[in-house]
C-alpha positions in Angstrom: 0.0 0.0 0.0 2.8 2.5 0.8 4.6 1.7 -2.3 1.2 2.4 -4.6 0.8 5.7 -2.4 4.5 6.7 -3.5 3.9 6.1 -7.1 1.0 7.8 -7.3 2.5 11.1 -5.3 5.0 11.1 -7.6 3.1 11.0 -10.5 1.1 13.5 -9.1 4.0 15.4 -8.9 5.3 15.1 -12.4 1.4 15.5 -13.5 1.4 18.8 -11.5 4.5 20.0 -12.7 3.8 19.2 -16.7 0.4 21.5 -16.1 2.5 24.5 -14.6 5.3 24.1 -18.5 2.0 24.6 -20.1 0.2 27.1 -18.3 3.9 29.2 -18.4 3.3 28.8 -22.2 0.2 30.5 -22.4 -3.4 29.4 -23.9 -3.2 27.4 -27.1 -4.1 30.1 -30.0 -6.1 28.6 -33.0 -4.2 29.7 -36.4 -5.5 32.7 -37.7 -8.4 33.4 -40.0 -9.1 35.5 -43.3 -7.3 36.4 -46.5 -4.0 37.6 -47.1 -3.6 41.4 -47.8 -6.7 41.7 -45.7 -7.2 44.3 -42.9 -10.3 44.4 -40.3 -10.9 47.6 -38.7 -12.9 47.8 -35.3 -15.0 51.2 -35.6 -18.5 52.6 -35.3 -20.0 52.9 -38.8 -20.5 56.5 -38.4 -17.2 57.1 -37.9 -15.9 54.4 -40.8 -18.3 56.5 -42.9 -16.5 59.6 -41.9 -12.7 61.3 -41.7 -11.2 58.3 -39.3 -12.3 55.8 -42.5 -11.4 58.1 -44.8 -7.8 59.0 -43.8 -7.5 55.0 -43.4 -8.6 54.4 -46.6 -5.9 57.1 -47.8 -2.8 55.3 -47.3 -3.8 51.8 -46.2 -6.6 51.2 -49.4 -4.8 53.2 -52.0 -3.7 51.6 -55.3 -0.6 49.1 -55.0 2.5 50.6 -56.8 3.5 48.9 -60.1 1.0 46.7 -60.7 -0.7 46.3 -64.1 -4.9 46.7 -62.8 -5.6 49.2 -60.0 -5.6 47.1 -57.2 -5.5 48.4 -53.2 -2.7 48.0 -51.0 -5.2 45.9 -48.3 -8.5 45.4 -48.2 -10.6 46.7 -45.8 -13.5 46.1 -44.2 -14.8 47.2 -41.0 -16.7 45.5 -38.2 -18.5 47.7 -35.6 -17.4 46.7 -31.8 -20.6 45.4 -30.5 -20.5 42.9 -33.7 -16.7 42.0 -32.7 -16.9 38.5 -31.5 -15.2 35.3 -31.8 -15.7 35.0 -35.4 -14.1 38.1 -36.4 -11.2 38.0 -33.2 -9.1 35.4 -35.0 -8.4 37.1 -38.5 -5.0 38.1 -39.3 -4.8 41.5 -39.2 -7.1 43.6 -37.3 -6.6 47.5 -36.2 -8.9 48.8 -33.2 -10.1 52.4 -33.2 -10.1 53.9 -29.6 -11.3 57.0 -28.9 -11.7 58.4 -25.3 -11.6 62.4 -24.0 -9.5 60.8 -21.1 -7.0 58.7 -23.1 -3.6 60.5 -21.8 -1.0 59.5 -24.5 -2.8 59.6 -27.9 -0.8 57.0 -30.3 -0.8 53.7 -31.8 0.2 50.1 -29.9 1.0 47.3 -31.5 0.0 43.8 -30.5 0.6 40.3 -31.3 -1.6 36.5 -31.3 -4.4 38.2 -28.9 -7.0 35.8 -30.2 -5.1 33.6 -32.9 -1.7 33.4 -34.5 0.5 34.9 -36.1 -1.7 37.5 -35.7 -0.9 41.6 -35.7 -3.3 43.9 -33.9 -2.5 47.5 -34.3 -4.8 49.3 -31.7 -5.2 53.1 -32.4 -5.7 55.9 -29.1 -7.3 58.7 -29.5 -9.2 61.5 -27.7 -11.4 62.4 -30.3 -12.1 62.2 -34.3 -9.5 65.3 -35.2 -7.1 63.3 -32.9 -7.4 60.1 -34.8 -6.8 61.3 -37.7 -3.7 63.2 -37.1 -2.2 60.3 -35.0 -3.2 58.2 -38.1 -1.2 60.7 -40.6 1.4 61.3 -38.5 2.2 56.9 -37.9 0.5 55.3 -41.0 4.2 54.2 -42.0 4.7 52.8 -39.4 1.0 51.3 -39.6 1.9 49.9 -42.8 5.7 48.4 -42.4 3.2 46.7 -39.3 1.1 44.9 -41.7 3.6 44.6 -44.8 6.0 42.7 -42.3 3.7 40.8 -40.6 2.1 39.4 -44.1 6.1 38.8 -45.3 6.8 37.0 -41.8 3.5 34.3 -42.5 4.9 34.0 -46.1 8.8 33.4 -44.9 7.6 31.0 -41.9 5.6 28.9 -44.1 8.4 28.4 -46.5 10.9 27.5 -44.1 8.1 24.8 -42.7 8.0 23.4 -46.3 10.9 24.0 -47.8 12.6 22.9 -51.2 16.2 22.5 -49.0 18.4 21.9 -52.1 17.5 24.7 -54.1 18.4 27.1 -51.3 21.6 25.0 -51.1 22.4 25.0 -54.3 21.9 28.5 -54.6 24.3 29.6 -51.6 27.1 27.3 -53.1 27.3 28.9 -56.1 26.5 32.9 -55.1 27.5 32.6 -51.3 23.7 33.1 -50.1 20.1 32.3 -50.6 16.6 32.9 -49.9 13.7 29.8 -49.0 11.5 28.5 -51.2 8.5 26.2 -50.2 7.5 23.4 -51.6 6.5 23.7 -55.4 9.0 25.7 -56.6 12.1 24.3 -59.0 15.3 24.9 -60.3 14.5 25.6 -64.0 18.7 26.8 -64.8 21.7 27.0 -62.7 24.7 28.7 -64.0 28.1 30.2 -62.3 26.0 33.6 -62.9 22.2 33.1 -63.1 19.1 31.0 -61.9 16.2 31.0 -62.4 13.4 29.3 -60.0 10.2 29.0 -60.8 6.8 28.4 -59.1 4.6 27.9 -62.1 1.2 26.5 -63.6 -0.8 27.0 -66.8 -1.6 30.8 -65.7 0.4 32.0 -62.7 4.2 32.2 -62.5 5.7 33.2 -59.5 9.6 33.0 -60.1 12.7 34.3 -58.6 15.8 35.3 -60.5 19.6 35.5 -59.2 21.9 37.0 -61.2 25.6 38.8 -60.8 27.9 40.9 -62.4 30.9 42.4 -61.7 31.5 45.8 -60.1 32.3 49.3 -62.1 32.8 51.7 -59.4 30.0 53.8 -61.4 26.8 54.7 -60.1 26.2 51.1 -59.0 22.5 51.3 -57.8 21.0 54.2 -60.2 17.8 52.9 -62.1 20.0 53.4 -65.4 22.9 50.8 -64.9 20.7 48.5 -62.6 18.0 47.8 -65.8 21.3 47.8 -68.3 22.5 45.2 -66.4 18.6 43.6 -66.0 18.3 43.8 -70.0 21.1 42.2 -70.9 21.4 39.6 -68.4 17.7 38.7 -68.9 18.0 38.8 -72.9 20.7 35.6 -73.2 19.2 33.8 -69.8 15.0 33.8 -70.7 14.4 33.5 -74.6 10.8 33.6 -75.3 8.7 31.6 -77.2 9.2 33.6 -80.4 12.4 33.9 -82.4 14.1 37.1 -81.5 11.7 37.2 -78.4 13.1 37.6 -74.8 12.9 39.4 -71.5 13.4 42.8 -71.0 12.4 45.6 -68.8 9.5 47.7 -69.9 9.9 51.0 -71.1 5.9 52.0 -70.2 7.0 53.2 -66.8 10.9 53.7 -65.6 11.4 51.3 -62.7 12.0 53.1 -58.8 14.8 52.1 -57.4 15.3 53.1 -52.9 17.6 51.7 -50.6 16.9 49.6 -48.1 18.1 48.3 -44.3 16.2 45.2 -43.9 18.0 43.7 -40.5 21.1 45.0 -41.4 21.1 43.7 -44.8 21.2 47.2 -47.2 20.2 46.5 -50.5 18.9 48.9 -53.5 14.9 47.9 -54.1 14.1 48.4 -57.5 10.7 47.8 -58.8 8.6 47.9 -62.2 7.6 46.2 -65.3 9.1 43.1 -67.2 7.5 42.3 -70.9 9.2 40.2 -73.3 10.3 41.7 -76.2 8.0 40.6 -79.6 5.4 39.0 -78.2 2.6 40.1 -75.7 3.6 38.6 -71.8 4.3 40.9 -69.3 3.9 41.6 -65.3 5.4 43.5 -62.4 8.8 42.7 -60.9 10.9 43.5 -57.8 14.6 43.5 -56.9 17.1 43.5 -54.1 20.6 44.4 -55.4 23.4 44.5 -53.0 27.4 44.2 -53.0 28.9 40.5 -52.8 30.9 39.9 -48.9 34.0 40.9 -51.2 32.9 44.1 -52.7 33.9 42.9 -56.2 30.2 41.9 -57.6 26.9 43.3 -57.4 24.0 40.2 -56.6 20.4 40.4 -57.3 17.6 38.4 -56.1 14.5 39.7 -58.5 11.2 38.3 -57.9 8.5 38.5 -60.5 5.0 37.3 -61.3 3.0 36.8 -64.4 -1.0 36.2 -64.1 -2.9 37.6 -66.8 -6.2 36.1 -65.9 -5.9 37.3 -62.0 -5.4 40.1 -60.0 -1.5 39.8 -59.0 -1.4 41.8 -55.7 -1.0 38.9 -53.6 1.1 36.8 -56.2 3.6 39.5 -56.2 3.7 40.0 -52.2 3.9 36.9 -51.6 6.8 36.2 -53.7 8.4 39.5 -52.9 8.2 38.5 -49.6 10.6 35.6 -50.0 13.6 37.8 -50.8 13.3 38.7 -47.4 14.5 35.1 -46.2 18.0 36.0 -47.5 20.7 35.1 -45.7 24.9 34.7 -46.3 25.7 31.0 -46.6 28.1 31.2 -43.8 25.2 31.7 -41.5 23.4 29.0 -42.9 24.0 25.5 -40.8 23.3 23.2 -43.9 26.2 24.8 -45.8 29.1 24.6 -43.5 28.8 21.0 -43.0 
């Protein structure tokens, strides 16, 4: 009897102590809910229907840079607070207009996996209507970087859950670094210079190029020599179907190129059009150009996207956001061994 006593005390014990790991680890969040590139905003109708939904509309609804069809940035739709319940708590992205004549410290506050995850709640303080809206103006970057990053970090986790290990690799052998891809994408050419990997079906293609070439000591990262370099790389690496057909940059709209710090890695951004030359395909691209670890090469990870029979906002984000997965192979475990 006093032996069966000890046992179960101790398992008791152990029981007890295997509640407290999981209570320290917080409540079990379901995954989150809703689209990607959507945005739920808690706020009375009256005042979604007036300036506070207006100046959100303004910068987070406004049309998407460089893409083919006027599309908005996010779509938005709002949800009054008594109607805020348990179906609406778990979506991705969700801002929370607050507006009180006693809130001290007017402002924005960002949280995280309140109701789900990875979830980003951004919730906005305010004393009144005028209020909102200039602590809306005066933080919607930083409202937007919120929800940009938070989209790029669901795209980035997922890949690295499912990822296509070789490519990235292969990749890092050859130009010392690499982003993730997830599962579906292939190596369609592998050179000492360019490759080309592709995620592609009858009507969407949503590929990443890498590409180098050496230094000049000119103007590195103006638009100019970064879409001389683009033409001609692109022109002997992607024929098209046509004779005399390849890929070039389009000359509709002259890419923007700005420079970026992305967690210490600085690269030049430059996005715009693609089209290949004599025949009719086309679509938006993006690229991150930066210098080699020795200084003598410039390396570019470009993503782009062709979907003529779609809307391509979330094709292109969601390939774009894979370029922020680069890292230096000699911070990558699977290549040192």
């Amino acid at each position: 009897m006093k032996r069966i006593l000890s046992i179960l005390a101790v398992s008791l014990a152990v029981l007890g102590s295997v509640t407290s790991c999981k209570s320290n680890k917080g409540p079990i969040l379901p995954n989150v809910s809703g689209k990607a590139g959507e945005v739920i905003v808690v706020i009375d109708k009256t005042l979604w229907d007036g300036a506070i939904g207006d100046v959100l509309r303004e910068y987070l609804a406004c049309e998407c840079d460089f893409l083919p069809q006027p599309e908005p940035l996010y779509s938005l739709t709002y949800v009054a607070p008594k109607g805020f319940n348990s179906l609406f708590q778990s979506h991705r992205n969700i801002i929370m207009i607050h507006l009180d004549s006693e809130v001290k410290e007017p402002g924005i506050v960002f949280k995280n996996n309140k109701w789900a995850r990875p979830q980003c709640i951004i919730v906005i303080n305010a004393t009144d209507i005028d209020n909102c809206v200039e602590v809306i103006r005066e933080n919607h970057e930083k409202i937007e970087a919120r929800l940009e990053q938070a989209e790029r970090d669901r795209v980035v986790a997922n890949a690295r859950l499912y990822e296509e290990t070789d490519i990235r690799l292969n990749l890092a052998k050859v130009f010392g670094g690499s982003c993730v891809f997830p599962t579906g994408y292939s190596a369609k050419k592998i050179t000492n210079d360019f490759a080309w990997i592709g995620y592609d079906n009858t009507y969407v293609y949503r590929d990443i190029l890498v590409y180098r070439y050496p230094v000049t000591g000119s103007d590195e990262f103006s638009a100019e020599n970064i879409v001389a370099h683009r033409n001609a790389i692109l022109k002997e690496n992607i024929p098209g179907m046509f004779e005399g057909s390849y890929m070039t940059t389009s000359k509709v709209t002259m890419p923007k190129v700005k420079f970026v710090n992305y967690k210490g890695h600085e690269f030049a951004e430059t996005r715009g059009f693609w089209e290949v030359e004599n025949d009719f395909m086309g679509g938006p691209f993006v690229s991150h150009s930066f210098y080699s670890l020795d200084g003598k090469e410039i390396l570019v990870f470009e993503a782009f996207v062709y979907a003529p029979k779609y809307e391509k906002r979330q094709y292109m984000r969601q390939t774009e956001a894979l370029l922020y997965s680069f890292q230096w192979a000699d911070t990558m475990v699977d290549v040192k061994q």
